[in-house]
N, C-alpha and C positions, 0 to 999 in steps of 0.2 A: 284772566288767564286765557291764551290761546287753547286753538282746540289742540294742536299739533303737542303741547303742553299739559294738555289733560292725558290724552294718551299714552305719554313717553314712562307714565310709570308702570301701565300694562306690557310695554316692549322691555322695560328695564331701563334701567338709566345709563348700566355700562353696556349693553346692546351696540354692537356696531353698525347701528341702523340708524338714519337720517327720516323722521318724521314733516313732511309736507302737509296742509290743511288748504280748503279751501275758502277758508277766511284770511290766506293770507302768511299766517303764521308756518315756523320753523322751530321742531325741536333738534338740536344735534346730540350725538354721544358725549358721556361725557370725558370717553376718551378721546374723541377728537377725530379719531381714524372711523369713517364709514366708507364701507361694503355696498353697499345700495338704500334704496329710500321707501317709506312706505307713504303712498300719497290718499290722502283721506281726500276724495273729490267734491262730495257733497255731505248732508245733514244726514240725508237717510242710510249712510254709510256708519254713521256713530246710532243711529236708531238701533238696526241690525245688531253693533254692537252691545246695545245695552240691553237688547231682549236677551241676546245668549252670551256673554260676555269669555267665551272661549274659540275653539277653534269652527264650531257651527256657526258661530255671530261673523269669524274676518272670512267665513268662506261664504255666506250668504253676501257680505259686502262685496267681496273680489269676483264671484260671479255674475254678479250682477254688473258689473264695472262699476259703480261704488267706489271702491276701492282697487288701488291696482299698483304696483313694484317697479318699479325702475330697476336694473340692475339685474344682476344672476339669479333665478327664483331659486334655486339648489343655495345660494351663499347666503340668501337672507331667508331660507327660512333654518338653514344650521344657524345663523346667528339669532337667530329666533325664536330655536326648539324647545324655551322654556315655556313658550305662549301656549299652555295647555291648561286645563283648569286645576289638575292638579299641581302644578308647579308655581304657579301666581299666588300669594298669599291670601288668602281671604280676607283678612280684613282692605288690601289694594283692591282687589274685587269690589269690594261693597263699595266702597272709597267712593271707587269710578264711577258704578251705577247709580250711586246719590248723586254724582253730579251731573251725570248724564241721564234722572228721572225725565226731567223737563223735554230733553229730545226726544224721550220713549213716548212720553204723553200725547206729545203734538203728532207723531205717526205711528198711534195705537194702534189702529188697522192695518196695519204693513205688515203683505202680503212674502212669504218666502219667496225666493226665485221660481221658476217654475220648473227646474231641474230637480228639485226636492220632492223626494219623494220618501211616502210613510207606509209603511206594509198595512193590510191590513188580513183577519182570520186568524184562525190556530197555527203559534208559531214553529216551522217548521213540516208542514201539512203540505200535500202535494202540491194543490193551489196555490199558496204561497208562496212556497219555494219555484213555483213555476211565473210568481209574479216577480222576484227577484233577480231570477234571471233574464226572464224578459226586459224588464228596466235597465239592464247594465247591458248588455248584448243586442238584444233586438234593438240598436240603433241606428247604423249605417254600414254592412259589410264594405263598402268604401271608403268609411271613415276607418275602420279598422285596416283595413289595408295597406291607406297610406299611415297609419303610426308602427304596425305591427311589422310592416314590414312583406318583403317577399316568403319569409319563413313563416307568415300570418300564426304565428306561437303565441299564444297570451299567457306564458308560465315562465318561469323563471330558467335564462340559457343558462349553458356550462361553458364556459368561455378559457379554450386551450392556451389561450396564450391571453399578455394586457392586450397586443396587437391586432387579437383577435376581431374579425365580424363580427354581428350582430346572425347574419345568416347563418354564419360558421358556426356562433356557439349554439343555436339552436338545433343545426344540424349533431351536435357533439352532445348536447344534454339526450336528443331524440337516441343519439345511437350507445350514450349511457345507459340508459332505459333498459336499450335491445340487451345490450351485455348482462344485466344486473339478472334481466328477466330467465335468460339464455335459450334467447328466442333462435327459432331453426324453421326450416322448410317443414311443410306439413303440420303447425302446431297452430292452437287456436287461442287470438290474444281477442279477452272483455276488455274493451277502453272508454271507463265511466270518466262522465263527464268528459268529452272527447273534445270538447272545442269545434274548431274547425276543421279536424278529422287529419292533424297530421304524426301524429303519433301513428294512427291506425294505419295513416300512408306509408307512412317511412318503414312500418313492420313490411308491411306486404311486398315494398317497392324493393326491400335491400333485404329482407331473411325470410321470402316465400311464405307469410305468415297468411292464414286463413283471420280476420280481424273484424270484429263489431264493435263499433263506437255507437257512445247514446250520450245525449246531449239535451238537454230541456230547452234552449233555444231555438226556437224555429228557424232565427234567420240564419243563426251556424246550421245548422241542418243541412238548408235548401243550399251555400254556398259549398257545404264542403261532399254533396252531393252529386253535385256539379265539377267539382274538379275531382273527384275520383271517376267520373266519365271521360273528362277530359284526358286524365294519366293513362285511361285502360285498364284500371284497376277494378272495376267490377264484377271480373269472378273470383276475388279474394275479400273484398273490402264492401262490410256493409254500412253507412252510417243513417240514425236513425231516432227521430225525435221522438224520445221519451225519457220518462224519470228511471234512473237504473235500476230502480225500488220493482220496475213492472218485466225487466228484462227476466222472460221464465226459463232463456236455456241453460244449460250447465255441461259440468267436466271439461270446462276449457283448460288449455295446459297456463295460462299466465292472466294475471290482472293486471292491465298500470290503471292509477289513480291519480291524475298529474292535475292540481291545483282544484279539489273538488271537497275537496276535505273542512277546506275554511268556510265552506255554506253546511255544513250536517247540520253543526250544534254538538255540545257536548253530551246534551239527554240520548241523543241518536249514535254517538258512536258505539255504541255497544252492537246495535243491531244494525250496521252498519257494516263495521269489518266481522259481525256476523257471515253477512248475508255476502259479503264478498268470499268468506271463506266456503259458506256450500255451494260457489260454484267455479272451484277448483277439483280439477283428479285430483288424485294422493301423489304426491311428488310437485303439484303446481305452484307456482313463484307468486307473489301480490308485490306492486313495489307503488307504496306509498309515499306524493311529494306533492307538499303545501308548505304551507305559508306557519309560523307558530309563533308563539311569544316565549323570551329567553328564560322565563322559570315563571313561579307560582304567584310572584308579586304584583305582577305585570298584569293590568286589567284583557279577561278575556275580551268582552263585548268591542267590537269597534270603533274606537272614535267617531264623536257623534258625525263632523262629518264626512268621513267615511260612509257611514251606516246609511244616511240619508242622501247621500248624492252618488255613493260608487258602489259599495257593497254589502245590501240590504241583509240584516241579520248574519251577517259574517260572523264566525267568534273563531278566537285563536286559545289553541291549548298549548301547552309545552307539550315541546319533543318526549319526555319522561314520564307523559301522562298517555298518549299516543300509546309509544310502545307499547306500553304494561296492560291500554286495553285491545291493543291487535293483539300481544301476546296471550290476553285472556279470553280471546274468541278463540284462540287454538293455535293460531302461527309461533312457529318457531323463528326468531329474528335473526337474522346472517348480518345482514349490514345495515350501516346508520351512517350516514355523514351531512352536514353542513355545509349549506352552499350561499351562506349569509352574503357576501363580496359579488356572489358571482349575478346578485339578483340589483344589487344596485347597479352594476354595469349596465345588466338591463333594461332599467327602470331609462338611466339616463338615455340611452343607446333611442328607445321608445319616445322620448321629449323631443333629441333633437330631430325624429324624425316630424312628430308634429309642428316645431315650428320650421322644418321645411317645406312643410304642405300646408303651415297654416290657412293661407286662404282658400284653397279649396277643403280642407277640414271645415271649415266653416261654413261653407255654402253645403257642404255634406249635413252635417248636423246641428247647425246653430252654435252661434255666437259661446252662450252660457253652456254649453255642451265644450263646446273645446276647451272652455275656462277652465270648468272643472278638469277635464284630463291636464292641462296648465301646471293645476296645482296639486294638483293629489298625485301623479308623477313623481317630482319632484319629491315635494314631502315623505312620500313611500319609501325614497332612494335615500335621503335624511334618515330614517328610522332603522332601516339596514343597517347605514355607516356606523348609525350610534349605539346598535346592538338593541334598540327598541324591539324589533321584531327579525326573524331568521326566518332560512328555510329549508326543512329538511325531507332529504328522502330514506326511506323505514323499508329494510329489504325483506319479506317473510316468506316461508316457505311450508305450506301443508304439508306433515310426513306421512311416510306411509304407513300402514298397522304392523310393520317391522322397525318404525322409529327410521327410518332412511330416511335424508335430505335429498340426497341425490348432489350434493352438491361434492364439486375434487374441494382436494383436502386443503388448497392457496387458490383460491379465485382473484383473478386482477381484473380490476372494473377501470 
């Protein structure tokens, strides 16, 4: 048996995916109709395999170039999305790995990529979570630039129209935020987890907002330091590297929390939208927007790799778990909505900008650095479409010891 033939029953058999080996060998569908091809280049691409024989083992092969797609990555890995470990049958599993022992043996020491990476210390601990972030962040404000875009946003746009930009819905998710918040001249917005300080900008730039962003990355830090010098926004806009955990001010009028929620943990939310809540005045807004899983079945932890090449210790709660515990730190919840659709827009919008800069992303960051962005893209923007995962924003509001929201009685967001 070929090897392209060994494989075709980890892809599935009616998979509309076209398996290529480098012995030679061709498995086709057995429908007949393929989408794109998965090319097995070398031995130590099935090694990879057979150490983790799910989505850790084809993304140690594919970053490494091992392994690599011909074809639409978005179309073959939807036609794909059952290659997870919980979807492949176990005994197809075991099947493969006995027949693939013999490739494991002969590259027992083989080495992961060297984009892989493993936490290590008390999970969730400042150091850690400081290690986390540096791994996915501190890479190349350059490299992020050119994927992210001129909107340099790394969270999920709101996109007005299908015809919409990328800048535009960025712009529209930012000035969603403002509304939700009902942010005004003179008022002071906490922007944890601040990214690259454009939320913090866009308050100050368009609603005279007095704004502190904090961010555990160094390199967002220094870069979005820098362009709030450069706007002129320095007597309103501070941004500043540290863990929100250490931020001592309070009685700010508004929190946003835009994509920081997927690194807490679920042991930490409690003390979490705790600690967000004492440092609101009485009447002060929080508007919470991450990333979730669509109910309780759905594994929190993230794909392994996810976990190990994009987002270290990440875990996803549902929407319904969220609420119940912001609402049990004290917030009163106003609004909730779903922006599932509007984030795979994004995801794609973010691909095509990478491979239009591919080669200089590369000379930015390394080869197995763009790989990864490549595929976890993609795959990200699959899990959206297929309702794997959502993303919601959680509107709360601290009342005051009158029970007042302060909010009119029809708000339109």
């Amino acid at each position: 048996m070929g090897v392209a033939e060994l494989f075709r029953p980890v892809v599935g058999a009616d998979a509309p995916i076209t398996v290529r080996a480098y012995d030679g060998s061709v498995s086709d569908p057995d429908s007949g109709g393929s989408v794109a091809s998965v090319d097995i280049r070398t031995e130590t691409a099935l090694a990879y395999l057979a150490g983790s024989p799910n989505t850790l083992g084809l993304a140690r092969a594919y970053v490494s170039g091992h392994l690599d797609v011909e074809g639409d990555l978005y179309t073959a890995l939807t036609a794909m999305s059952r290659l997870t470990i919980s979807d492949v049958s176990p005994a197809t599993l075991a099947t493969t790995a006995l027949k693939l022992a013999p490739v494991r043996l002969r590259h027992r020491n083989l080495a992961p990529p060297a984009q892989e990476h493993r936490q290590h210390g008390w999970m969730h601990s400042k150091s850690r979570d400081a290690e986390a972030i540096a791994h996915h962040y501190d890479v190349s404000n350059r490299f992020y630039e050119l994927v992210l875009g001129p909107s340099m946003a790394y969270t999920c746009a709101a996109y007005p129209s299908e015809t919409s930009t990328l800048e535009e819905a960025q712009f529209a998710k930012h000035a969603l935020v403002a509304d939700k918040l009902a942010l005004e001249p003179g008022m002071r917005l906490l922007d944890v987890g601040c990214g690259w300080g454009q939320m913090s900008m866009h308050a100050a730039e368009h609603h005279g907002v007095q704004a502190l962003g904090v961010t555990l990355s160094r390199d967002q830090a220094l870069w979005a330091q820098k362009e709030v010098a450069r706007r002129g926004l320095g007597d309103l806009v501070e941004i500043r590297h540290s863990d929100y955990r250490d931020v001592p001010e309070g009685e700010f009028d508004a929190v946003s929390s835009i994509g920081l929620t997927e690194h807490i943990g679920r042991a930490q939310l409690k003390s979490y939208f705790s600690f967000l809540y004492s440092k609101l005045r009485a009447g002060g807004r929080m508007l919470n927007h991450c990333i979730t899983r669509p109910d309780a079945r759905h594994r929190s932890h993230a794909d392994p790799f996810i976990d190990r090449y994009v987002f270290p210790d990440g875990e996803l709660l549902p929407a319904g778990y969220l609420i119940s515990r912001m609402n049990g730190a004290g917030f009163e919840i106003r609004h909730e909505e779903n922006l599932r659709e509007h984030y795979s827009k994004t995801l794609k919008a973010w691909t095509a900008n990478l491979e239009a800069n591919w080669d200089e992303c590369v000379a930015e960051a390394g080869e197995g650095r763009a790989r990864v962005w490549n595929l976890y893209m993609p795959a990200c923007a699959v899990g959206f479409d297929l309702n794997n995962i959502q993303l919601h924003q959680v509107l709360g509001v601290k009342l005051d010891d009158r029970g007042r929201s302060g909010f009119p009685l029809r708000p339109v967001y």
